[in-house]
C-alpha positions in Angstrom: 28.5 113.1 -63.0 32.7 113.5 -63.2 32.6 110.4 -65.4 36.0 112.3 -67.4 37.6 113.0 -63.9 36.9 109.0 -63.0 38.1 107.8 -66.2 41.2 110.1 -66.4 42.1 109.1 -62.7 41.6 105.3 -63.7 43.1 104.8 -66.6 45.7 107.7 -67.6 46.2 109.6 -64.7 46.7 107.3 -61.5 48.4 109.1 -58.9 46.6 113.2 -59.6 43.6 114.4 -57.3 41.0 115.7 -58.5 39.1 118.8 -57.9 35.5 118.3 -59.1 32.6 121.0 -59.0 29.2 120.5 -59.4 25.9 123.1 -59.4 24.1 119.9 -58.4 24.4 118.5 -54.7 23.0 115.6 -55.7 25.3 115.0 -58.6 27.8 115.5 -56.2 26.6 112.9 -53.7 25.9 110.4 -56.2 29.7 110.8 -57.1 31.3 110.4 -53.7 29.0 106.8 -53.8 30.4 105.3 -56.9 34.0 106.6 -56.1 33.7 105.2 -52.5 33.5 101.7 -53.6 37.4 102.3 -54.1 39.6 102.9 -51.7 42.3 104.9 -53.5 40.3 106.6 -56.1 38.2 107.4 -53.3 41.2 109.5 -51.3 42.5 111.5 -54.9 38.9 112.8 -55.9 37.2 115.8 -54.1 32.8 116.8 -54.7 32.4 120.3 -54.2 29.0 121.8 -55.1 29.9 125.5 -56.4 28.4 127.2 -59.4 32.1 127.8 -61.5 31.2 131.4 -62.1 31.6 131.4 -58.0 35.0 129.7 -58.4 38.1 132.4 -58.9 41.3 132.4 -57.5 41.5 128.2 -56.7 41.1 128.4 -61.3 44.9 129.1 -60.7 45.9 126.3 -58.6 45.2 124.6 -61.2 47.8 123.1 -64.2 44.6 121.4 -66.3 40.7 122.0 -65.9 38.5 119.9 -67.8 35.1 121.6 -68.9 33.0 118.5 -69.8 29.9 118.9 -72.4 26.9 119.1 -69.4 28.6 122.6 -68.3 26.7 125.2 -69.5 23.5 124.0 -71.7 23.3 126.8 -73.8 26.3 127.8 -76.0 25.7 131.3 -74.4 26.7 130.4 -71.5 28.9 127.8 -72.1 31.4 131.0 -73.8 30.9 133.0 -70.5 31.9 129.8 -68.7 35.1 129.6 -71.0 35.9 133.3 -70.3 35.7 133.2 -66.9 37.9 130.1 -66.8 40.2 131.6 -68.8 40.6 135.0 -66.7 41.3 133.2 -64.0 43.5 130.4 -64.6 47.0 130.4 -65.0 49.7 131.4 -67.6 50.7 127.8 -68.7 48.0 125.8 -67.6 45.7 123.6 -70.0 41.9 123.7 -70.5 40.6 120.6 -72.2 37.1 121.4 -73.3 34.1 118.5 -74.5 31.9 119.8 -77.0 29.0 117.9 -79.1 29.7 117.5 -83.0 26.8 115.7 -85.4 23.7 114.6 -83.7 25.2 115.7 -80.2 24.5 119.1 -81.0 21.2 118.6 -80.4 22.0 117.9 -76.6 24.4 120.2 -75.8 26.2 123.2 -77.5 29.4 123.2 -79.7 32.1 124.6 -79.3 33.9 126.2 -82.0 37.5 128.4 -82.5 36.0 131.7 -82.5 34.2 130.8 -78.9 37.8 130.1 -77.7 38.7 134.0 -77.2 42.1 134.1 -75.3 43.3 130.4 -75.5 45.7 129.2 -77.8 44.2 126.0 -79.7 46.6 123.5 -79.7 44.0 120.2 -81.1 41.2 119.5 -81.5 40.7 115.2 -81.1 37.7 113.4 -82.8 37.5 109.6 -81.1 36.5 107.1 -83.5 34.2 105.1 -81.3 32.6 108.1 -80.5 31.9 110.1 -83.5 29.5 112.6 -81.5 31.9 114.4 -79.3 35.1 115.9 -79.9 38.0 116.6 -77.4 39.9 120.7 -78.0 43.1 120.9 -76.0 43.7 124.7 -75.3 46.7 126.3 -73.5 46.5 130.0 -71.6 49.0 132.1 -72.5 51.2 129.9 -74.6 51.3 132.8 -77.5 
């Protein structure tokens, strides 16, 4: 579910599109249903079911790529997931990562600097309200 890309596209970011890949087609189909009950969030938002490791040269068309927490289940492959991200997105460009911190860990896997090979690690954000997950900002090629 792209509940970040609905939130940021609701509430902070109301005139980007987003680009939104899934693994699961029916992930992806339950997304276009909930976003097709509004007519202009409905035009900026784009399902495409593609495993990311599949995804290359359209990383760079990108200025910010969210990685929410459900990508990659297991912190192995949640770093290979980062890597390939990061070879193939652009000098400049932002990659704002969800990982799990205190009883979240046992869901999915955290994130931590030394995973973040290549990126320069500009924050890392803890919400209040939601003191399971934590937000890291991270730039490509900023150093």
């Amino acid at each position: 579910m792209p509940l970040t890309s609905i939130v940021m596209a609701t509430h902070h970011m109301k005139s980007t599109h987003f680009d939104n890949f899934d693994i699961d087609d029916k992930a992806n189909e339950v997304a276009c249903r909930i976003v097709a009950s509004d007519t202009e969030l409905e035009k900026r938002m784009k399902f495409e079911t593609r495993d990311i490791m599949k995804v290359r040269e359209r990383l760079a068309e990108y200025d910010c790529i969210f990685l929410v927490a459900l990508v990659g289940m297991y912190k192995e492959d949640k770093v290979k997931i980062l890597r390939h991200i990061r070879k193939y997105m652009k000098e400049g460009s932002f990659l704002l990562v969800r990982s799990a911190k205190g009883s979240r860990a046992f869901l999915y896997p955290v994130i931590q600097e030394h995973d973040l090979l290549g990126f320069e690690l500009l924050t890392i954000f803890h919400p209040n309200q939601w003191r399971t997950q934590e937000y890291i900002s991270l730039g490509a090629g900023f150093k």
